[in-house]
C-alpha positions as CSV (number, residue, x, y, z in Angstrom):
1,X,19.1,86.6,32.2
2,X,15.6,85.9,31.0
3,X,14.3,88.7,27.8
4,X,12.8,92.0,28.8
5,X,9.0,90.9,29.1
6,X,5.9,92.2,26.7
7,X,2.7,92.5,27.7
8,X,0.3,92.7,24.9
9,X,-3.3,93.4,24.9
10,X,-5.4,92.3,21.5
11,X,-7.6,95.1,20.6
12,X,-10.3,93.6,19.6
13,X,-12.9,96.2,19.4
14,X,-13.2,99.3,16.4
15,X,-12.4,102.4,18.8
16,X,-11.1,103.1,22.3
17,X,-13.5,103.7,25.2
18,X,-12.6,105.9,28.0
19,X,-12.8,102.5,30.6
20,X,-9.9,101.1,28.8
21,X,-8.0,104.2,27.7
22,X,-7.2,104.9,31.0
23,X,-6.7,101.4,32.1
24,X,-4.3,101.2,29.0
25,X,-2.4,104.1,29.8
26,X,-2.0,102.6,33.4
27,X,-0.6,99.6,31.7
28,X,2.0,101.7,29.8
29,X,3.0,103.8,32.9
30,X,3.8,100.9,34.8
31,X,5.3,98.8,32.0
32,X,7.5,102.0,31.5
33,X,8.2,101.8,35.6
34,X,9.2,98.3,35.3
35,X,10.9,97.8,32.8
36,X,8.8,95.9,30.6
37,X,6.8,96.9,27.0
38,X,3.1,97.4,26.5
39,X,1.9,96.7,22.7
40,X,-1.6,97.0,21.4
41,X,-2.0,95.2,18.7
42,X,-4.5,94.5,15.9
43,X,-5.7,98.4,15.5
44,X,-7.8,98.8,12.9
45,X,-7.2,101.2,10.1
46,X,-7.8,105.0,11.4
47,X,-7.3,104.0,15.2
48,X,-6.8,106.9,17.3
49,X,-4.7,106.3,19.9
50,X,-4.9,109.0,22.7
51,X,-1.6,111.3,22.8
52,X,-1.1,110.3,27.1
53,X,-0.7,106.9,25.7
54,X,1.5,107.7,22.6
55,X,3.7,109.7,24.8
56,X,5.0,106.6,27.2
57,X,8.0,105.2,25.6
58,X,7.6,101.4,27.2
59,X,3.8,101.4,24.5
60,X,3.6,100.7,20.9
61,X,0.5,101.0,18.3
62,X,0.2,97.8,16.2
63,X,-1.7,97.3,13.4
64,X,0.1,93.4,13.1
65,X,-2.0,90.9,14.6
66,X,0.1,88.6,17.6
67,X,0.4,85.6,14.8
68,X,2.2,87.9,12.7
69,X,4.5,89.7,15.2
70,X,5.3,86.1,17.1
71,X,5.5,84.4,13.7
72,X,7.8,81.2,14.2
73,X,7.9,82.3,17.9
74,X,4.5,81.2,19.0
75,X,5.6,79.2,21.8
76,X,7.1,81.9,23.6
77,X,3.6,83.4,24.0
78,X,1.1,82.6,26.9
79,X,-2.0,83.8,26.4
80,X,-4.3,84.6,30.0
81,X,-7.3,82.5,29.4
82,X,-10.0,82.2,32.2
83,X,-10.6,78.7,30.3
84,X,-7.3,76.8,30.7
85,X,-6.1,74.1,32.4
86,X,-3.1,75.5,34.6
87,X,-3.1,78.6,36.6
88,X,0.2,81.2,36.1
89,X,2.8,80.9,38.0
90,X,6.6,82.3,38.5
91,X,8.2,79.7,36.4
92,X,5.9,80.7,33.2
93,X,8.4,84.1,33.4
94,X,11.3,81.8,32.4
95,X,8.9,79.6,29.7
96,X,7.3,83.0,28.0
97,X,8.4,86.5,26.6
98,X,5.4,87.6,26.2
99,X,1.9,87.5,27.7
100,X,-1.2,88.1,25.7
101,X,-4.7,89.6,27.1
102,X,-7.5,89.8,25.0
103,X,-8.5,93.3,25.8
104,X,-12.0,92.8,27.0
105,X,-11.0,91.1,30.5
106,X,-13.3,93.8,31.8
107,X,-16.7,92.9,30.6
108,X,-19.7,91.8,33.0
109,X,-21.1,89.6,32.9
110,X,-17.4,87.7,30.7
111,X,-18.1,87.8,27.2
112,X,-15.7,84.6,26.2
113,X,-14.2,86.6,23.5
114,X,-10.5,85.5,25.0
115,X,-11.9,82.2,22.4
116,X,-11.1,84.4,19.0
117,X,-7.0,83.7,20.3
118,X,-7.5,80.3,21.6
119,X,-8.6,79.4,18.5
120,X,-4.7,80.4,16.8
121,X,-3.0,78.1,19.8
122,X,-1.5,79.9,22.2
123,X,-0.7,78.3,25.1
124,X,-2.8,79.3,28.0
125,X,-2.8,80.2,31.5
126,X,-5.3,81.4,33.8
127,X,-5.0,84.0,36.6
128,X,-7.9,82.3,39.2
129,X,-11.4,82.2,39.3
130,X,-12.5,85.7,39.8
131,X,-13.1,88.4,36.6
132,X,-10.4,91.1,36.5
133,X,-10.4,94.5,34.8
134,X,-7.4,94.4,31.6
135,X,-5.0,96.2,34.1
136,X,-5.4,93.7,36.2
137,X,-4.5,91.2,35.0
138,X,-1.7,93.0,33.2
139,X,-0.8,94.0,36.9
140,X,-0.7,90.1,38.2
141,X,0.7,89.0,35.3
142,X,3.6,90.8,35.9
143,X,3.4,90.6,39.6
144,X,3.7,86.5,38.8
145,X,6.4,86.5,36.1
146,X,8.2,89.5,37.0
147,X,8.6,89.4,40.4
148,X,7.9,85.5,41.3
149,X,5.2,86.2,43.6
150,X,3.1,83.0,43.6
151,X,-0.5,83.9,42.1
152,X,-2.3,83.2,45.8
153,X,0.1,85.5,47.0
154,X,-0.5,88.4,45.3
155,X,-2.9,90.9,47.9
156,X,-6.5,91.0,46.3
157,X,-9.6,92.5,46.6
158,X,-12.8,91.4,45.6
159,X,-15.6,93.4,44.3
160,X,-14.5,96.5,46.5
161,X,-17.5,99.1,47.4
162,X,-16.6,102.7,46.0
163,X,-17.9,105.3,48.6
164,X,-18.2,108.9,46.7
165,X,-20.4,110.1,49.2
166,X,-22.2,109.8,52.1
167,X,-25.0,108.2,50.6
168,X,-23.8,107.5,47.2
169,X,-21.5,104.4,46.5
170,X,-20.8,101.7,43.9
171,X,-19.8,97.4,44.2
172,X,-17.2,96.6,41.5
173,X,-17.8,93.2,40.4
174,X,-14.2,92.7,39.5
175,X,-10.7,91.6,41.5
176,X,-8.1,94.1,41.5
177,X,-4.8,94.2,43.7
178,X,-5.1,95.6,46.8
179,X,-2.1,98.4,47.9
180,X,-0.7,98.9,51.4
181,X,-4.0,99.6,53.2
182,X,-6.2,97.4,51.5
183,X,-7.9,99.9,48.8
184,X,-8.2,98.4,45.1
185,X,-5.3,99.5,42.7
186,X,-7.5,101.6,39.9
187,X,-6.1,103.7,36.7
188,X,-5.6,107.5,37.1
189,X,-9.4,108.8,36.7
190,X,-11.1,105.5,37.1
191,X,-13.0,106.3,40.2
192,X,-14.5,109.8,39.2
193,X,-15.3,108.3,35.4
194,X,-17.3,105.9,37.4
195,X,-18.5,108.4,39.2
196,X,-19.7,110.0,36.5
197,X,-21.4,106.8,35.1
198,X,-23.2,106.3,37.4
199,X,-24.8,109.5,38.0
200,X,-25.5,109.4,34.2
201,X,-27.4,106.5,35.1
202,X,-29.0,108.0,37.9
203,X,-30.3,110.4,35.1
204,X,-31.5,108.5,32.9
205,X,-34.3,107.1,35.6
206,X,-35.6,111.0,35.9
């Protein structure tokens, strides 16, 4: 029996934003669902981290950087780098316990920020060609090592159009996993937050 899995996601930014608090609390809800633990790590000093995020059991708050919580273990740690060699796949859930994200997978254009943990020699793997949002690529990482579902089997879709009305809608440039009918998998609140961005910026033009 392989070890329980841990996903973690390297903070690497001063405070929380409301994007990736809610795609980190998705990340702990599912980890909790599946059986599997969600760390943050590196939190700076004075980090707040949001009570709906605190309250699921499967997360922990890390001030420790990944060196120091893997320390002698570094080759059990993969870290998901759009800039390596191999692509993930099932076997890598056998090879790892834990799978490291840099917490910025999100950014468009890609800031190669994900260099900052190459840089301590992690092994890497990526998940494809096309940008993913954090929960993402938590989601398919799991998806891959979890439940041995090959990476080009995994439904995607690409750069799905948000309709919020009749005449208003949104592309996201990102890949997410697709559920039963096709619609992109998106963290509680995502869709009305980018709602509400956008209509900010819709604002900001009068």
């Amino acid at each position: 029996m392989s070890a329980k899995k841990t996903f973690i996601v390297e903070h690497l930014d001063p405070e929380l934003g409301p994007w990736s608090e809610l795609e980190y609390i998705a990340i702990a809800k599912e980890s909790q669902a599946t059986n599997t633990a969600f760390i943050l790590s590196s939190l700076p000093d004075g980090f707040r981290v949001p009570t709906a995020l605190q309250d699921v059991e499967a997360f922990t708050a890390e001030k420790r950087g990944v060196e120091e919580l893997y320390a002698g273990k570094k080759e059990k740690v993969c870290l998901l780098d759009p800039a390596a060699a191999k692509d993930l796949c099932p076997e890598d859930g056998d090879a790892f316990e834990a799978f490291l994200f840099g917490g910025i997978l999100g950014d468009d254009p890609p800031r190669d920020r994900t260099s900052e943990l190459r840089k301590k020699g992690f092994e890497g793997r990526r998940l494809g060609p096309k940008q993913m949002t954090t929960d993402t690529a938590v989601r398919v990482t799991r998806m891959v090592v979890q439940d041995k579902i090959a990476l080009d089997k995994v439904p995607y879709t690409d750069f799905p159009e948000l309709k919020f009305s009749q005449h208003e809608s949104t592309e996201m440039p990102f890949r997410y996993v697709a559920d039963k009918d096709g619609n992109p998998i998106m963290p509680e609140g995502m869709k009305e937050l980018i709602q509400k961005d956008a209509d900010k910026a819709l604002d900001d033009l009068f």
